[in-house]
C-alpha beads as a LAMMPS data file, in Angstrom:
LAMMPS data file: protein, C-alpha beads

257 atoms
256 bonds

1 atom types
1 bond types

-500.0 500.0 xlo xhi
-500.0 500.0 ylo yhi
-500.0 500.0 zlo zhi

Masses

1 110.0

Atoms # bond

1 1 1 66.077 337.547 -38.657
2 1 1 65.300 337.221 -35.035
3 1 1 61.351 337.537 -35.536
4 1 1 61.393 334.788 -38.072
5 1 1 63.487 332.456 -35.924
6 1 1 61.353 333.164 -32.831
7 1 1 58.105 332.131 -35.184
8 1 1 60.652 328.993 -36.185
9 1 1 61.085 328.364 -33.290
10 1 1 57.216 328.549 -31.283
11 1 1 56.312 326.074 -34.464
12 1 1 58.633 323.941 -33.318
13 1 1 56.911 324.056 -30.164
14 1 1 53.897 322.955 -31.736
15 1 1 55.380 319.858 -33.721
16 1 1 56.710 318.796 -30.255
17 1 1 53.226 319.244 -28.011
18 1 1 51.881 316.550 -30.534
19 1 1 54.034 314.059 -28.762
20 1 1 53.591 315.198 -25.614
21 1 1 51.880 312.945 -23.810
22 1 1 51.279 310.735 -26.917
23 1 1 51.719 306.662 -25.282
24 1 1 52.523 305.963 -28.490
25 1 1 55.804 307.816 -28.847
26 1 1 58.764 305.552 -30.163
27 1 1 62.112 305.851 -27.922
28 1 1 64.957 304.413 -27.417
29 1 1 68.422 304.898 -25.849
30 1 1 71.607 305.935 -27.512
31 1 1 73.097 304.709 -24.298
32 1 1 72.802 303.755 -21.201
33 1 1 71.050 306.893 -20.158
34 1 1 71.148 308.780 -22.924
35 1 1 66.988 308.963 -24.149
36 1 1 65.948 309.984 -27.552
37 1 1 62.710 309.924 -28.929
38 1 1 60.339 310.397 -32.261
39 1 1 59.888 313.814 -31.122
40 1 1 63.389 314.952 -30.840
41 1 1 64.357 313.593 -34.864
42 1 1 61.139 315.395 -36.466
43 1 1 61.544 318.534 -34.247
44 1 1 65.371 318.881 -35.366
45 1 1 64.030 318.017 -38.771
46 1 1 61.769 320.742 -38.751
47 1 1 63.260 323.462 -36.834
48 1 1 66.463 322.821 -39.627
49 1 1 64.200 323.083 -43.145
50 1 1 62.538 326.172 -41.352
51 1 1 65.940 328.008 -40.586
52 1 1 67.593 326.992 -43.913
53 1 1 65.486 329.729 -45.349
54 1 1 66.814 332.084 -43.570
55 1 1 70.683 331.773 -43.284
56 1 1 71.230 328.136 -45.713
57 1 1 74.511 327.252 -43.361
58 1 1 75.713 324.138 -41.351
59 1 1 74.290 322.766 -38.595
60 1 1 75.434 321.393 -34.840
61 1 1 73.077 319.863 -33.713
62 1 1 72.079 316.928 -31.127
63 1 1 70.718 313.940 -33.551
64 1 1 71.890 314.996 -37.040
65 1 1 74.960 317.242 -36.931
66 1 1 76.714 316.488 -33.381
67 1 1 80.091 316.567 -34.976
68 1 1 79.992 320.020 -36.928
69 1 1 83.011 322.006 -35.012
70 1 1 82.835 325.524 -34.803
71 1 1 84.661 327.425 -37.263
72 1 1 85.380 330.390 -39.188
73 1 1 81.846 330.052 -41.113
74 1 1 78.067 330.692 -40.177
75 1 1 76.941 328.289 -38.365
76 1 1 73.020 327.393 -36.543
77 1 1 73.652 325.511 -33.137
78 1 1 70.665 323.847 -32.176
79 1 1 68.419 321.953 -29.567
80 1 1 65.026 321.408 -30.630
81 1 1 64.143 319.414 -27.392
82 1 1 66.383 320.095 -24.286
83 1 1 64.676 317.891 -21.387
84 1 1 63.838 315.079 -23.435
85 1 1 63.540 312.489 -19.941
86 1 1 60.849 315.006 -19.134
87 1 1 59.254 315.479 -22.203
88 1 1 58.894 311.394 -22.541
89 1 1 57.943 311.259 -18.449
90 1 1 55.245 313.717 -19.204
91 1 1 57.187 316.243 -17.036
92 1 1 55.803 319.852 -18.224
93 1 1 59.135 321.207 -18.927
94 1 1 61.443 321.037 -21.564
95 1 1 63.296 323.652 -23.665
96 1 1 64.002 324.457 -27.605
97 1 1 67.009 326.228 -28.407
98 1 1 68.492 328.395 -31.555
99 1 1 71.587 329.886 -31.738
100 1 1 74.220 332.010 -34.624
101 1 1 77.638 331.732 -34.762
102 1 1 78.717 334.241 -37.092
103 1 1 82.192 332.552 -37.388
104 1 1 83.770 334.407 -34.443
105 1 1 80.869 334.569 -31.586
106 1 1 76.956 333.702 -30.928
107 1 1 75.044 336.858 -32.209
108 1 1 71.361 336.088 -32.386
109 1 1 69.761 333.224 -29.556
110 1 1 66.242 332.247 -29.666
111 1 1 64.854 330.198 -26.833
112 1 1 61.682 328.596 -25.788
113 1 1 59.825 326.603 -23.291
114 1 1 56.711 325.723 -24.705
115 1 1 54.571 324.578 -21.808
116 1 1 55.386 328.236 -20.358
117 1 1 54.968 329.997 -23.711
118 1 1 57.994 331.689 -22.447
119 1 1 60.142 332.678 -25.538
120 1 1 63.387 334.233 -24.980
121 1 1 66.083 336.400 -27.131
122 1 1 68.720 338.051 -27.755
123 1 1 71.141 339.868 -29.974
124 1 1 74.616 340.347 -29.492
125 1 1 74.651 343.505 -27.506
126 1 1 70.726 344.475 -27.748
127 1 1 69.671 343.044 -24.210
128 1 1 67.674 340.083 -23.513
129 1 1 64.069 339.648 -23.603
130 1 1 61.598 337.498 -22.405
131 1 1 58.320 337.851 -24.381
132 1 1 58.997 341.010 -25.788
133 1 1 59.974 342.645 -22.589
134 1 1 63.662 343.429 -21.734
135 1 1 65.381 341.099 -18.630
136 1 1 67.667 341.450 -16.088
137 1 1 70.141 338.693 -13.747
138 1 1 69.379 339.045 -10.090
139 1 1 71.243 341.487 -7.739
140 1 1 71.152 338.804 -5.103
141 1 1 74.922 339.586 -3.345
142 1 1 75.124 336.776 -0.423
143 1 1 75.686 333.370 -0.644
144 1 1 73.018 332.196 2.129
145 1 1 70.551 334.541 0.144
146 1 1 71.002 332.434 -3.751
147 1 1 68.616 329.731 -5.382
148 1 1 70.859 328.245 -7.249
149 1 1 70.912 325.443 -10.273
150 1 1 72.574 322.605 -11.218
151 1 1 72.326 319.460 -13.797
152 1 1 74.425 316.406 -13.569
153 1 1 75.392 315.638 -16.898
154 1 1 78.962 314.247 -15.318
155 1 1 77.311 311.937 -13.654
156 1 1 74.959 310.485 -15.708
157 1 1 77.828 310.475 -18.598
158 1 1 79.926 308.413 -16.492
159 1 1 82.649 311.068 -16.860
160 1 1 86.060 310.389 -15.057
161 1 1 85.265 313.752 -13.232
162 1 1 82.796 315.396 -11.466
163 1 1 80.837 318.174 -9.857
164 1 1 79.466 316.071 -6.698
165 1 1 81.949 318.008 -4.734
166 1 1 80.858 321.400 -5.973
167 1 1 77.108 320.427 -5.217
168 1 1 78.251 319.129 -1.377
169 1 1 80.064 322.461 -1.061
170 1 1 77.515 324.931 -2.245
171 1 1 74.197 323.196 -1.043
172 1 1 75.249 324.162 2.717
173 1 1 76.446 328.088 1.809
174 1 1 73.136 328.791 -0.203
175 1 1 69.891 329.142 0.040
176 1 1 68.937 326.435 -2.497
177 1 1 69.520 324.633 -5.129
178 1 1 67.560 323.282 -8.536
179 1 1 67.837 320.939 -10.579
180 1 1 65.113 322.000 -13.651
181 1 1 66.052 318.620 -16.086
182 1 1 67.275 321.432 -19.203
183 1 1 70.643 323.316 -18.838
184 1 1 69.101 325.601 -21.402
185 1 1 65.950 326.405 -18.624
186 1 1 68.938 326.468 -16.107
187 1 1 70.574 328.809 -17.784
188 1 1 67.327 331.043 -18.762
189 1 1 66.086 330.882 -15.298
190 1 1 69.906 332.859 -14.384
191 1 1 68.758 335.447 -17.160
192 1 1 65.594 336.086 -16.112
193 1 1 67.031 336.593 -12.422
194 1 1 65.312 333.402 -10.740
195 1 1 68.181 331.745 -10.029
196 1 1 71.533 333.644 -9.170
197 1 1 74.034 330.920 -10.694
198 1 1 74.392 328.163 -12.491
199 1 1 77.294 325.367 -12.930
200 1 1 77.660 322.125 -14.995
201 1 1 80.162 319.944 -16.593
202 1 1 79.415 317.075 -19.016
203 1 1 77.405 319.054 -21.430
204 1 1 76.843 320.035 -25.251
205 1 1 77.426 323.347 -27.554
206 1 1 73.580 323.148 -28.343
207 1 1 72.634 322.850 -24.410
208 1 1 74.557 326.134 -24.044
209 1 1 75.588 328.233 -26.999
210 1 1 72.043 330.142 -27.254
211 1 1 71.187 330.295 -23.353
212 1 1 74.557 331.672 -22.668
213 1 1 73.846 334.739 -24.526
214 1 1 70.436 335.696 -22.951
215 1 1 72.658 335.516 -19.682
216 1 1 75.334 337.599 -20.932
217 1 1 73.124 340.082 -22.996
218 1 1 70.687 340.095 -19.449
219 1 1 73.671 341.500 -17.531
220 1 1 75.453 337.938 -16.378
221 1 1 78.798 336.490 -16.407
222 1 1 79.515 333.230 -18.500
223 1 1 82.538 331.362 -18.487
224 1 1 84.044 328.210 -17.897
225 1 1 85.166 326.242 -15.063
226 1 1 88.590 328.229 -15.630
227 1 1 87.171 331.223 -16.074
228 1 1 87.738 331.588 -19.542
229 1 1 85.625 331.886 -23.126
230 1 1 85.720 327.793 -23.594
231 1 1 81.892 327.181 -22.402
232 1 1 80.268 326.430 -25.534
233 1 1 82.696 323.076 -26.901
234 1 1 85.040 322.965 -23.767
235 1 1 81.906 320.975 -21.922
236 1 1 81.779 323.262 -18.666
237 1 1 80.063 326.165 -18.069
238 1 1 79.450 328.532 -14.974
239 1 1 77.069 331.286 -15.263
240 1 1 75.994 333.934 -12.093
241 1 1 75.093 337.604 -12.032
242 1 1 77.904 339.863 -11.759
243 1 1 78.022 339.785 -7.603
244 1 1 78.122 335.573 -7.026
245 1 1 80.457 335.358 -10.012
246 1 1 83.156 334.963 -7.826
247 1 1 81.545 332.796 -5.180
248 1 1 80.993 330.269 -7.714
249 1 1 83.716 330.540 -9.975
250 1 1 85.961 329.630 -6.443
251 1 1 83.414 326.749 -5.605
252 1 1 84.243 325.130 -8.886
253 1 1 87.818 325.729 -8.884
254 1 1 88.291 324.499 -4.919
255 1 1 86.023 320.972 -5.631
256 1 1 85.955 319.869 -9.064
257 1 1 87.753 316.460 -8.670

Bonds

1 1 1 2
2 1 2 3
3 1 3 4
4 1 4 5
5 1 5 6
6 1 6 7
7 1 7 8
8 1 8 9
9 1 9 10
10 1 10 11
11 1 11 12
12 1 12 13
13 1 13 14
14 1 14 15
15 1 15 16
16 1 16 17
17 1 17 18
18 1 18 19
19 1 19 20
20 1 20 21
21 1 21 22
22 1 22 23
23 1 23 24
24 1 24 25
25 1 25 26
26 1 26 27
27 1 27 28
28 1 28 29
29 1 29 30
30 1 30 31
31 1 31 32
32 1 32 33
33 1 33 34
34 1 34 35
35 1 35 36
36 1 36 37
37 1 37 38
38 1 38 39
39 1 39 40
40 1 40 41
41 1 41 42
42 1 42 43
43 1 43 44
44 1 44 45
45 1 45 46
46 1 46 47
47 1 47 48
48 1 48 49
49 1 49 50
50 1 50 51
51 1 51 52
52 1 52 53
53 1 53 54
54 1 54 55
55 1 55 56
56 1 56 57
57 1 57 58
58 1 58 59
59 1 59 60
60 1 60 61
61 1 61 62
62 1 62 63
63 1 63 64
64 1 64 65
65 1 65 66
66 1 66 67
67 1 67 68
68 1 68 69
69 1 69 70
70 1 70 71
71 1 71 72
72 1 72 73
73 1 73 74
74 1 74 75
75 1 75 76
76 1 76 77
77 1 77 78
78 1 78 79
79 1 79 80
80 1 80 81
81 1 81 82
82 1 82 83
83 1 83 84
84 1 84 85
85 1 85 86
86 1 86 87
87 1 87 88
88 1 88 89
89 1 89 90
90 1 90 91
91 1 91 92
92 1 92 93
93 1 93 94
94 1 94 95
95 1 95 96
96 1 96 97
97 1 97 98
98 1 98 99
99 1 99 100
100 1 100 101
101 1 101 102
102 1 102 103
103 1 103 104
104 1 104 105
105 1 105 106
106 1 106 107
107 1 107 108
108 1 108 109
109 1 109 110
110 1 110 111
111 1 111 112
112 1 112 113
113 1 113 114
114 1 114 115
115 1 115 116
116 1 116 117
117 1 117 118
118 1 118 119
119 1 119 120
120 1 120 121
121 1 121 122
122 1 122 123
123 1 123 124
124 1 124 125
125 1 125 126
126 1 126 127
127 1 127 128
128 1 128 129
129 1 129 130
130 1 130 131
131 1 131 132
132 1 132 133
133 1 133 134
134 1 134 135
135 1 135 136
136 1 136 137
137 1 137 138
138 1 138 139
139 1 139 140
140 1 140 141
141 1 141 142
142 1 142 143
143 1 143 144
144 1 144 145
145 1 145 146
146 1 146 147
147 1 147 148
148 1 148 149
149 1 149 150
150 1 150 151
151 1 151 152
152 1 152 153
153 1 153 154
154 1 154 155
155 1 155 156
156 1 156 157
157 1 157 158
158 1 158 159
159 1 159 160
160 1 160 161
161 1 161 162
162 1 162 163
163 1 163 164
164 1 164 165
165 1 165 166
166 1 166 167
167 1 167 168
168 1 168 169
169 1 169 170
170 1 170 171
171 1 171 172
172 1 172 173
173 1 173 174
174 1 174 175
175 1 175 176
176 1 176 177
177 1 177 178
178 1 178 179
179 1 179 180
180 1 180 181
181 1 181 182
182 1 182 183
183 1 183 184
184 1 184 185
185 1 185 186
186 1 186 187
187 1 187 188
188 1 188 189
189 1 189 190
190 1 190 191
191 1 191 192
192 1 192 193
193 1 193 194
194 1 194 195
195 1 195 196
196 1 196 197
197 1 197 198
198 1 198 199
199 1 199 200
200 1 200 201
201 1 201 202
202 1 202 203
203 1 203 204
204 1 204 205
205 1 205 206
206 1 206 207
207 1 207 208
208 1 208 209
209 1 209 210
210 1 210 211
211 1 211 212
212 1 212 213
213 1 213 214
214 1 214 215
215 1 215 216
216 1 216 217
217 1 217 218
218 1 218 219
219 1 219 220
220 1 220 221
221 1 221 222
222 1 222 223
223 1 223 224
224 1 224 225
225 1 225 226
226 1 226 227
227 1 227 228
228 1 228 229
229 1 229 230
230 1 230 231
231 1 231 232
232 1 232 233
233 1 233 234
234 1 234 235
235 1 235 236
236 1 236 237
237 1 237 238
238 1 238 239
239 1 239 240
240 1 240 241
241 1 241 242
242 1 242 243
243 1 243 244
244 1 244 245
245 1 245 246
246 1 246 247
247 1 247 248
248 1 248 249
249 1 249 250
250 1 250 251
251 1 251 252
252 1 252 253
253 1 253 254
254 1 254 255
255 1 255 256
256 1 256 257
C-alpha cells in the first residue's frame, strides 16, 4: 500500500502546483489567522477519493474531518497542504502529509514537499526513506553544535500558554534555530538529520501523526512535552535524535509557562 499512497500522494502535489502562484486563488480566514484556501478543499478532496481505494476508512483531516477522534478502527490522518500562508504568499515550501492508524499506532506515513520533489516514508519498523533511499537523525551531541526548529502555533492560536520561553532559552545554548512555516517539514527536516530537534505546542494530529513516524522509524525520539506517547491529539510534540533528547525534553519542561 505504501507505493500507491506515495503515487496518491505526488498527484496531490500536482493538483496543488496548479494554484501555486495562481492570483486568482479564492481564500479566506477561518479566523483571525487561521488561512485556508481553494487549494487546500480540492487537494483534501482529492488526496481522500484517491486513498478510499485503498483502505475505504474514516478520515481526520484539516477542512473536512477535524473532529474524527482516534479510535480502535482504521483510520487515514491527513494534511494535504501543511504551509498553506506560504503556499498563498508564493513561499516555495509547503508540505502534504498521509498517515495509518491501524487502531492502536501510525504504521504506514507518506510525506511530501512538492517544490523539493522530496517524498518521504515509512513503515512501522522498516526505516525511513527519503526518495527511495534509507535516512538517518543527526548524531549532533552538543547543544552549541544543533540547528534547531520551531513553529509558533501557541502563539498565533492565542493559546493561554506558550513556548516563548522555551525559544528565549534555547536560541542562546544552540547553534540555531528555524522556523520552516510546516511542522510536518519541521519534523522531516529532524528525520533526515538537518535539524537535531524540534518542539511545538498548539498543533494538529494531521501536522504530526505521519512526520512523527519518519522521525521515529529514522532513529529519533518523539514524545510530548511530558515525555510521554500523547503527541499526536495531546497538541505538543518534541522530537530530537537520541543524544539532544534530553536537552530538549528539560528545555520544555523548565520554560513552558
Amino acid at each position: 500500500m505504501r507505493r500507491a499512497v506515495e503515487q496518491a500522494v505526488r498527484e496531490t502535489g500536482a493538483v496543488l502546483a496548479g494554484y501555486f502562484r495562481d492570483v486568482s486563488l479564492r481564500k479566506e480566514f477561518k479566523s483571525p489567522r487561521d488561512l485556508v484556501s481553494d487549494a487546500d478543499r480540492h487537494a483534501e478532496r482529492f488526496l481522500m477519493t484517491e486513498l478510499a481505494k485503498l483502505d475505504d476508512v474514516p478520515f481526520l483531516s484539516e477542512e473536512y474531518h477535524p473532529r474524527t477522534a482516534l479510535s480502535t478502527g482504521a483510520l487515514w490522518i491527513i494534511d494535504p497542504l501543511d504551509g498553506t500562508t506560504n503556499f498563498v504568499a508564493g513561499i516555495p515550501f509547503y508540505s502534504i502529509a498521509v498517515a495509518h492508524w491501524n487502531g492502536r499506532e501510525i504504521d504506514l506515513a507518506v510525506c511530501f514537499i512538492p517544490p523539493l520533489n522530496e517524498l518521504y516514508a515509512a513503515e512501522k519498523g522498516k526505516g525511513a526513506l527519503l526518495n527511495g533511499n534509507p535516512i538517518r537523525v543527526s548524531e549532533t551531541n552538543d547543544p552549541l553544535h544543533a540547528v534547531g526548529a520551531v513553529g509558533f502555533a501557541d502563539i498565533t492560536k492565542g493559546l493561554p500558554r506558550d513556548t516563548l520561553g522555551v525559544f528565549n532559552s534555547v536560541i542562546r545554548k544552540t547553534r540555531a534555530l528555524r522556523r520552516l512555516g510546516s511542522a510536518v517539514a519541521d519534523l522531516l527536516y529532524v528525520a533526515r538529520g538537518s535539524f537535531d530537534l524540534f518542539w511545538e505546542y498548539g498543533l494538529s494530529p494531521w501536522d504530526v501523526a505521519a512526520p512523527s513516524l519518519i522521525v521515529k522509524e529514522a532513529g529519533g525520539i518523539v514524545t510530548d512535552f511530558d515525555g510521554g506517547d500523547d503527541y499526536i491529539v495531546g497538541g505538543s510534540i518534541v522530537a530530537a535524535n537520541q543524544r539532544l533528547y534530553p536537552f530538549i525534553r528539560d528545555e520544555v519542561r523548565a520554560n513552558f509557562r
